[in-house]
C-alpha positions as CSV (number, residue, x, y, z in Angstrom):
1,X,122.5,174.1,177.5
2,X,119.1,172.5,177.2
3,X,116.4,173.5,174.9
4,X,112.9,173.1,174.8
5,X,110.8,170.1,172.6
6,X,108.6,173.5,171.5
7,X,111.8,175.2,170.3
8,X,112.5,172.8,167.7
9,X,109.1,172.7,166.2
10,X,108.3,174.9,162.9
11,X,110.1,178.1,162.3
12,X,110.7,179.7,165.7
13,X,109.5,182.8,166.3
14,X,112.9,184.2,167.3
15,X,115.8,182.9,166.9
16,X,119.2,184.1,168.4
17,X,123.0,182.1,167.5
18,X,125.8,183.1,169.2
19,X,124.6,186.8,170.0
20,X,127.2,189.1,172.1
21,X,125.8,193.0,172.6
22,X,129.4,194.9,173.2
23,X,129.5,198.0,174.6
24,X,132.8,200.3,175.4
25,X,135.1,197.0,174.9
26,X,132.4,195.1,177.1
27,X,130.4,191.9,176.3
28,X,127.3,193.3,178.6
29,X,124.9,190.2,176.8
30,X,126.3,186.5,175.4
31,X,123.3,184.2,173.8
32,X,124.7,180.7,172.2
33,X,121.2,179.8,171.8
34,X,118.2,180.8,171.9
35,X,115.0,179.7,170.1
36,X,111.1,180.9,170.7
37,X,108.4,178.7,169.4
38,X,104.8,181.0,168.3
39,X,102.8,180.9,171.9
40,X,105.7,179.5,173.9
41,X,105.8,181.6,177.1
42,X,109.4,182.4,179.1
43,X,110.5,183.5,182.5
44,X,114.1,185.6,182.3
45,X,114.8,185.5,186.0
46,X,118.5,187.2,187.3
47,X,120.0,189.8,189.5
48,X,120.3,193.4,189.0
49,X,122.9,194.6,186.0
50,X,122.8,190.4,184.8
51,X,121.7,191.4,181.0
52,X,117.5,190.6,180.9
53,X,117.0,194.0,179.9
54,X,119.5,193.6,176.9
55,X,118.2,191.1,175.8
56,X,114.3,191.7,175.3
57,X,116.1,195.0,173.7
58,X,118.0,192.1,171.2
59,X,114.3,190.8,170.6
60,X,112.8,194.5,169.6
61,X,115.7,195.6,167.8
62,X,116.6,198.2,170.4
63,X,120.3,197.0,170.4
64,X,122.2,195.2,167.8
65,X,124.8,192.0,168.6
66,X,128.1,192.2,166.8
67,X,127.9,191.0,163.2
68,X,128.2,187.4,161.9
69,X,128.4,185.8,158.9
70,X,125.6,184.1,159.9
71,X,122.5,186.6,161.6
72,X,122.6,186.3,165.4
73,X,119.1,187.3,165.5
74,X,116.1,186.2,163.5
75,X,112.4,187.2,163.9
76,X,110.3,184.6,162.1
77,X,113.3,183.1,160.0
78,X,113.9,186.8,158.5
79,X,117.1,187.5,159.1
80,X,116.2,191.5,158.5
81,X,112.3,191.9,159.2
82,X,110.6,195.0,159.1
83,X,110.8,196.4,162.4
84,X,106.9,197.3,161.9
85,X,106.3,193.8,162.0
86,X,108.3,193.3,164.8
87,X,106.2,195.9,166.6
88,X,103.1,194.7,165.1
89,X,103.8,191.3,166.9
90,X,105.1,192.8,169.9
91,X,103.5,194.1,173.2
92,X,105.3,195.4,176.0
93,X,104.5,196.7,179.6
94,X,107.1,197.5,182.1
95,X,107.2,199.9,185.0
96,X,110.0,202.3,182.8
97,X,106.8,203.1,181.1
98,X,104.4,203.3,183.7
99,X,107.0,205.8,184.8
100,X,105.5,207.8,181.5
101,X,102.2,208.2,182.6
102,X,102.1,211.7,183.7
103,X,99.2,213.4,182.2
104,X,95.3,214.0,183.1
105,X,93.4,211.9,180.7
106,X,90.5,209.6,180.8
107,X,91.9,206.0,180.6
108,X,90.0,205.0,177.1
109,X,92.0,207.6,175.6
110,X,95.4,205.8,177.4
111,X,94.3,202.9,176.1
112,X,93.2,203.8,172.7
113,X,96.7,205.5,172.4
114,X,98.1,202.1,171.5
115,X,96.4,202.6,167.8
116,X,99.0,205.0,167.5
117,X,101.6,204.0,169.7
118,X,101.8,206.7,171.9
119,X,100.6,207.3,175.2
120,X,97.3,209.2,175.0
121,X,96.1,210.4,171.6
122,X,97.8,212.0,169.4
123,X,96.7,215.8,168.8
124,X,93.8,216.4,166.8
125,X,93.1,213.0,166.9
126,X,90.0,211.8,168.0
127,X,88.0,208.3,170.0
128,X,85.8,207.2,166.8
129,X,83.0,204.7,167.7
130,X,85.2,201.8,166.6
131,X,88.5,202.4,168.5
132,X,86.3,202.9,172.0
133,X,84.6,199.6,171.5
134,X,87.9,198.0,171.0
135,X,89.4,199.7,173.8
136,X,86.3,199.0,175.5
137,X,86.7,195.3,174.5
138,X,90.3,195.4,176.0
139,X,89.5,196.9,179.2
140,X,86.4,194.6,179.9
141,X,88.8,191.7,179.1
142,X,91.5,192.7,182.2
143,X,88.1,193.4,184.5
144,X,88.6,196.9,184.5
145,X,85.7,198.2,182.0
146,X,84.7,200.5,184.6
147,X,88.2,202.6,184.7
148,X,87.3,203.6,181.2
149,X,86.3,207.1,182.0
150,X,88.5,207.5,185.0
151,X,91.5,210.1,184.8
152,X,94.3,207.5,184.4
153,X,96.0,209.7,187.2
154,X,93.5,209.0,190.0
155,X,94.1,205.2,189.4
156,X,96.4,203.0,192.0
157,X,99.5,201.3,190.7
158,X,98.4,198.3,190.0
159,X,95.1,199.6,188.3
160,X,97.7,201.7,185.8
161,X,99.8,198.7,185.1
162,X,96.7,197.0,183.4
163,X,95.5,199.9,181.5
164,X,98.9,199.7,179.9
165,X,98.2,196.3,179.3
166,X,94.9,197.3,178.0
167,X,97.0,199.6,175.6
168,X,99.1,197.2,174.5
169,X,96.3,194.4,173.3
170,X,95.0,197.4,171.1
171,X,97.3,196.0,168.3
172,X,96.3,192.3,169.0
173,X,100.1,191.5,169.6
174,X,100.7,187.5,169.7
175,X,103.8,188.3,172.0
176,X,103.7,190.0,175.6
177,X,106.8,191.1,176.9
178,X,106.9,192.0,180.8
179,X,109.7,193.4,182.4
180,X,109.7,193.4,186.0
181,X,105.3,193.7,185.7
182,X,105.3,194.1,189.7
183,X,108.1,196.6,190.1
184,X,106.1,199.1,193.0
185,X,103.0,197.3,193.3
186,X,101.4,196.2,196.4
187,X,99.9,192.7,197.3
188,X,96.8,193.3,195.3
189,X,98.1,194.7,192.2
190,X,100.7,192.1,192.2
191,X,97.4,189.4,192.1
192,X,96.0,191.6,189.4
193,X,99.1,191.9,187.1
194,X,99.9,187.9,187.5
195,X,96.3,187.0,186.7
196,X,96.0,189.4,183.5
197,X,99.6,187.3,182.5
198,X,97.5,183.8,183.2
199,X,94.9,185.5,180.9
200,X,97.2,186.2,177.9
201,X,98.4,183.2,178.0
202,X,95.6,181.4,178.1
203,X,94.3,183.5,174.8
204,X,97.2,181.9,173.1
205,X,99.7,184.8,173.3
206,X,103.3,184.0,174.0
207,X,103.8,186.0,177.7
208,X,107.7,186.7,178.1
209,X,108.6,187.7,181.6
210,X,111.9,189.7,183.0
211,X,111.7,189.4,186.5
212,X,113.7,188.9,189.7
213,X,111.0,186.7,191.6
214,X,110.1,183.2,190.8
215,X,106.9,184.4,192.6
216,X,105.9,186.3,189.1
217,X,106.5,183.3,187.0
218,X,102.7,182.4,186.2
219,X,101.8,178.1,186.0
220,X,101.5,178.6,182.1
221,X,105.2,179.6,181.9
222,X,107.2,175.8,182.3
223,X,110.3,177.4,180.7
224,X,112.7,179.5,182.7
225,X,116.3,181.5,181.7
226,X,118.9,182.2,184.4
227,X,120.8,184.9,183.4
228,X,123.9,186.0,185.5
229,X,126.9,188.4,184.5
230,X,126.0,189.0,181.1
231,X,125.6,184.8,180.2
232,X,122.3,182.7,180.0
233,X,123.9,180.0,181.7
234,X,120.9,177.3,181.8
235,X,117.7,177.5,180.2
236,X,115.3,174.9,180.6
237,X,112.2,173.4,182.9
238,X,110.9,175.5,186.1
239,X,111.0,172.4,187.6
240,X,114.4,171.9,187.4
241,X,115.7,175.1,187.7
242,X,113.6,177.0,190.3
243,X,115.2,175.4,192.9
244,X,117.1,176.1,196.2
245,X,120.5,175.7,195.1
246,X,120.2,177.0,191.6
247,X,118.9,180.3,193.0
248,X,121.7,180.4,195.8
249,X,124.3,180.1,192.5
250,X,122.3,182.8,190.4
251,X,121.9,185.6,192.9
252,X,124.8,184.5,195.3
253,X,123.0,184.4,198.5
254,X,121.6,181.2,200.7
255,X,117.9,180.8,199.3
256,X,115.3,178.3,199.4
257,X,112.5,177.8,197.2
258,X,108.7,176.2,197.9
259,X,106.2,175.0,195.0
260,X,102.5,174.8,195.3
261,X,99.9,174.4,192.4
262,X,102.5,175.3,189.9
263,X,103.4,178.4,191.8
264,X,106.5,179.1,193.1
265,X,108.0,180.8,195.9
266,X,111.9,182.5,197.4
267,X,113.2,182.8,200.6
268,X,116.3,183.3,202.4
269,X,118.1,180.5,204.1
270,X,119.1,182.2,207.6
């Protein structure tokens, strides 16, 4: 299995040896290795049911690998961090979450939420001066300062998605994890949600993508995983690995893929 030149710089910001996630008798997640350098960016790309989802829950302690001798999992060379610190570092947007959003509030309060980790405020809490500027701040960064006082409930799809974003950034993570970022959204909020990833990244945040599309993997992101029943079976280059017959072997259908300006695209070979 290849690894990246950044992997092996410094201590990586996670670390994972010979991780297996077992369930009912089941190996659902098998990780020889795995190694994330501070503001390295990711792509997980797989089929439905192939483990991605496991294993960003291996990276926020969410689920636990069978024990070694030796920790499968490391966050920043601690074998046992705090998981505070792991959700200090850590920002995450998915559509399960956007799923969440079911409530009539103004969208600072959404966004200032993320102080707190909750969506919306908690009760009796109130927007100070400070947390609005920041929230503010966050909003104004994504292009969307002018949502602020909108109920979060009147917004589109795509609009929503970056609020979350919004929320996230309230606790400066250095890591943004997206799973499946463009799950329900339409041509224009997909532009939106790929641009605010091309953003992070270019702040110096490490952007760590789940998806299914090699359309959502961002220029910024060189390095790609290719997950398939349960096994990362190659990680390395976008160049090398977005291609026409390793996406026929990884989600078992004739495909062919197209690059231009570092962005890639799928189709089906018919």
């Amino acid at each position: 299995m290849e690894t990246t030149e950044a992997s092996t710089q410094g201590t990586p910001l996670f670390q994972l040896r010979d991780a297996q996630v077992v369930r009912g008798g089941r190996t659902i997640l098998s990780v020889d290795h795995f190694d994330l350098a501070e503001g390295e960016h990711v792509a997980l790309l797989g089929p439905n049911g192939a483990g991605k989802s496991t294993f960003i829950q291996l990276l926020t302690r969410e689920v636990f690998p069978m024990h070694r001798d030796e920790p499968p999992v490391r966050f920043r060379g601690q074998a046992r961090p705090l998981l505070t610190d792991i959700k200090q570092a850590l920002g995450i947007v998915s559509a399960t979450m956007h799923d969440q959003v079911r409530v009539h509030l103004p969208v600072i309060e959404i966004v200032c939420g993320g102080l707190f980790g909750t969506l919306g405020l908690p009760r009796h809490v109130e927007v100070d001066d400070e947390a609005r500027a920041k929230a503010l701040d966050a909003l104004d960064r994504l292009g969307i300062a002018e949502l602020a006082d909108r109920d979060v409930m009147t917004l589109s799809t795509g609009q929503v998605r970056r609020v979350l974003v919004a929320r996230e950034l309230m606790s400066d993570p250095k890591i943004l994890i997206f799973d499946e970022p463009c799950t329900g959204l339409d041509p224009e909020g997909m532009y939106h949600v790929r641009n605010t990833m091309r953003l992070l990244a270019e702040e110096g945040r490490s952007v760590v993508l789940v998806t299914h599309y090699p359309e959502d993997i961002i220029p910024a992101i060189d390095r790609v995983l290719l997950i398939k029943d349960s096994v990362v079976f190659a990680d390395g280059p976008k160049a090398d690995l977005l291609t026409g017959d390793e996406m026929t072997q990884l989600f078992g259908v004739p495909l062919e893929v197209d690059e231009r300006d570092g962005w890639y695209a799928m189709r089906g070979r018919y």
